[in-house]
N, C-alpha and C positions, 0 to 999 in steps of 0.2 A: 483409547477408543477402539472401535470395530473396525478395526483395516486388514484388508486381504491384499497382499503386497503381490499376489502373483494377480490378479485383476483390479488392477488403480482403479477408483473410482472417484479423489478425493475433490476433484472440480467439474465444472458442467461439461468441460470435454470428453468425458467416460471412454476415455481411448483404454482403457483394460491392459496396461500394460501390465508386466510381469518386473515387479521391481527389484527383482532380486536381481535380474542379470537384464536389465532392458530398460535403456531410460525409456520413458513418457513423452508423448508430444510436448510435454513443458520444458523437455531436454534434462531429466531429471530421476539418478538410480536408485541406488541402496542405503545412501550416507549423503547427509546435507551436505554441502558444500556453501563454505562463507566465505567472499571475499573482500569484505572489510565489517571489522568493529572496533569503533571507539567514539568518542562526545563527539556530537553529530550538530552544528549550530543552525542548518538550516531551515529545521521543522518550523511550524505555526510558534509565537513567542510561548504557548501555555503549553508549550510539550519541551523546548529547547531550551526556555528559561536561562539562567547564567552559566548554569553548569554544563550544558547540552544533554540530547539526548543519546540514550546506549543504543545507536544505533547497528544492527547486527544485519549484513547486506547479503542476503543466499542468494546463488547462482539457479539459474533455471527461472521459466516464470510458465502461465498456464493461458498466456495472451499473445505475445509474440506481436506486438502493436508495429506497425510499420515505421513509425517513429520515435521507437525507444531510445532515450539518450543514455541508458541503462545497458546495450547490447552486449557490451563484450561480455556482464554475466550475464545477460537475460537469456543471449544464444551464444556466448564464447564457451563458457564452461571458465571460467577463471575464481579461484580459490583455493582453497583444501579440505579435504574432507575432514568432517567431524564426527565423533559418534556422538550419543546422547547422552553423555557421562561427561564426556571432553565441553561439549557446547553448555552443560549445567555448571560448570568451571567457568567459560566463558562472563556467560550472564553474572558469577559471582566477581569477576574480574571487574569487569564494566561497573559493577555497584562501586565497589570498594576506591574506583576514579570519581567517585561522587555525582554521577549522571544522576536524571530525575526520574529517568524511567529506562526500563528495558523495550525497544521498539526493531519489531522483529520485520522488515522490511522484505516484503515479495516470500510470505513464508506459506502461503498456500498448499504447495507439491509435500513439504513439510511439517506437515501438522503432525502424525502419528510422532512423530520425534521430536518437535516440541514440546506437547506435552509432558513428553515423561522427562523430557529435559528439566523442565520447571520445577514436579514434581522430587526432582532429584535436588535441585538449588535450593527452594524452598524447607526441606529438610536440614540442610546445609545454611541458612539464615536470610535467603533474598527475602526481602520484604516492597523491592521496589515495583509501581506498577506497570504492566506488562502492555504495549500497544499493539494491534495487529494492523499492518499498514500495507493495506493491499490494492490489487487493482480491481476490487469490487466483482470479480468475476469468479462467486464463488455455489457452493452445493449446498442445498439447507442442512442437511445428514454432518457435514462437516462441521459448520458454523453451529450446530447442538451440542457436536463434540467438542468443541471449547469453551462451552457454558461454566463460569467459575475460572474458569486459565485466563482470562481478559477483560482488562479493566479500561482500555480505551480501543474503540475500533476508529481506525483512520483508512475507510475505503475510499477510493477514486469512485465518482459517477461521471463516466468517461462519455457516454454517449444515452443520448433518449429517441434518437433516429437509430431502425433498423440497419438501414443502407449504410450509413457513415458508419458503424457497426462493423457489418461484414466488409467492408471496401478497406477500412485500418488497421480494423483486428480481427479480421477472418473469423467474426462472430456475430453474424446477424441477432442469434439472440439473447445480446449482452442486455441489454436493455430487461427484458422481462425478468433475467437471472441476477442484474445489478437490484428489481425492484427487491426482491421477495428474499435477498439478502440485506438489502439493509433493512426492512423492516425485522426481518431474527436480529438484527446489532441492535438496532433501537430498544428491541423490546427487553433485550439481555441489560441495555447495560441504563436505559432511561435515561431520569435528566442530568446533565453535566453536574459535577462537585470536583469544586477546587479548594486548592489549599496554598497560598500565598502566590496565587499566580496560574501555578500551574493545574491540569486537568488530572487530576486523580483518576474519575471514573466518567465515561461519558462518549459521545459520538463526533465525531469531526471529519465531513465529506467534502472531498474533495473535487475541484473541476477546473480542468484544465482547457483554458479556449486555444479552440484553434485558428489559428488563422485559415479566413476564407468561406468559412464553418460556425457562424452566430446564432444563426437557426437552429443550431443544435442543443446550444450554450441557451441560447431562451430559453427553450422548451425546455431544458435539465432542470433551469434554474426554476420555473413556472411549478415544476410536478414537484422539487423539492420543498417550494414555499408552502406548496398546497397542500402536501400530504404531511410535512413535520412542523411545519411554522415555527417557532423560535426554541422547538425540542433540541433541535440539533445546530452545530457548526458549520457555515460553510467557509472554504476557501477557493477565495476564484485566484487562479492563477493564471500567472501571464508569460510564462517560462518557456513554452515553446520554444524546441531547439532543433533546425533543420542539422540532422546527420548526413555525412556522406552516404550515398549508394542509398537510400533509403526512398526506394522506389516507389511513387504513388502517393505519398508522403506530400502535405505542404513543402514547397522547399525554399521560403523565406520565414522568417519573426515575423509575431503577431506584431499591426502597426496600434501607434498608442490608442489613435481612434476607434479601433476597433474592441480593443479592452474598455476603452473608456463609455461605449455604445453598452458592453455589455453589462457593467459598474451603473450605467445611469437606468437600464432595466431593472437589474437586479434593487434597487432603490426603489423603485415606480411600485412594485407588487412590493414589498413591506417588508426585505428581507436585510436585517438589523442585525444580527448574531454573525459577523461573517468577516473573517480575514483577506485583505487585499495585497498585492503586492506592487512595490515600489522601483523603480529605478532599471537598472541594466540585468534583469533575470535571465534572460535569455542568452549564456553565455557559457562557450565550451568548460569556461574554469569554475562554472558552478558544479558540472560531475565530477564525483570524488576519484582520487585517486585509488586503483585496485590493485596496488603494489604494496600498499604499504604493509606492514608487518602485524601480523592479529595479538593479540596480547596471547601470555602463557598461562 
């Protein structure tokens, strides 16, 4: 793709950093940095299936959400750095442990080095399909530049209130930037195709309630039924995780009642294609650990 690495422009923040020697407001320099890949069992069942997905977890993110359960890479800086030779090794690693798909998790800041990542594996025999799983807050310029590299997009639609927006993620205009991106994912990747289970090709948005915050969670869930109707996947989750020091942040779990308020709207307006979640999500021992050892 077109990337001038001495003026970033690759997300709606256009901070212009100089990435050769200057991280980005996403806390993000010259070389990806990954702090964890291997089968990953947590995703939606049509992405994680038996064998898990290749989950490949980069450091830095281009939201900075007040209540990342993600932080230590989203603003620690925990990993090591890769080049785009080393991380096409990567992805051919992850195949070769029989994951279903390669699912490049918070890879935004990262895209000029994805790409040619791919393109390097792909040579080399990756065949498996590629997920971009992001937090929806992305540039149309960029999301053109991965037209052909991505075969499932897995964006967060985090908020459709301006205010909840700027008050969580210091982005009042997530919402119009979340629209006008998933409609380029929709239009790239159309209607879902599986193959014994799993999602080959296709869309899967994600929304995370929050507690305290339902009005948000309707209104997401209203504009997504309206504008895709059973084109796309949803998954509502209920995983809300109060972090220490996470200031301004809810700072209790969603109560059942209130996912269940939001399950029995989401029903009301006709929305049928859509994953739920069960049981104790909301729990420190669901974030992975960022120690473990990356394959060679």
């Amino acid at each position: 793709m077109n990337f001038d690495e001495r003026h970033c422009r690759l997300c709606p923040r256009g901070c212009g950093a100089d990435r050769r020697s200057a991280a980005g407001l996403c806390r993000c320099g010259n070389l990806p940095r990954i702090a964890r890949a291997a089968p990953h069992f947590w995703e939606e069942p049509c992405l994680s299936g038996t064998r898990g997905s290749g989950a490949v977890f980069f450091s830095g993110c281009n939201l900075g959400c007040r209540f990342c359960q993600n932080r230590e890479i989203s603003r620690g800086g925990a990993g090591n750095e890769f080049t785009s030779d080393r991380l096409a090794s990567l992805f051919l690693s992850l195949q070769a442990q029989g994951v279903h798909n390669i699912n490049l998790v918070t890879p935004t800041p990262w895209v000029p080095w994805i790409t040619e990542a791919l393109e390097a594996a792909w040579r080399e025999g990756l065949w498996l399909p590629v997920v971009y799983n992001s937090g929806g807050y992305e540039s149309l310029p960029t999301l053109r530049a991965l037209r052909g590299y991505i075969s499932v997009y897995l964006p967060d639609f985090k908020y459709i209130d301006p205010d909840v927006a700027g008050k969580l993620s210091g982005a009042r205009d997530y919402p119009e930037q979340a629209k006008k991106a998933l409609w380029e994912m929709v239009e790239q990747r159309g209607e879902a195709v599986f193959d014994d289970g799993i999602m080959m090709r296709g869309v899967i948005v994600r929304h995370l309630v929050l507690p305290g915050y339902l009005e948000n969670s309707f209104g997401t869930l209203e504009y997504l039924r309206r504008e895709y109707g059973d084109s796309i996947r949803i998954s509502i989750m209920n995983q809300y995780t109060p972090m220490p020091g996470a200031e301004g942040a809810p700072d209790r779990p969603l109560t059942e009642e209130e996912y269940d308020r939001v399950l029995d709207f989401a029903r009301r307006i006709g929305i049928t294609n859509a994953y739920i979640q069960e049981g104790g999500t909301a729990k420190e021992r669901f974030i992975p650990s960022w120690d473990a050892p990356l394959p060679r």
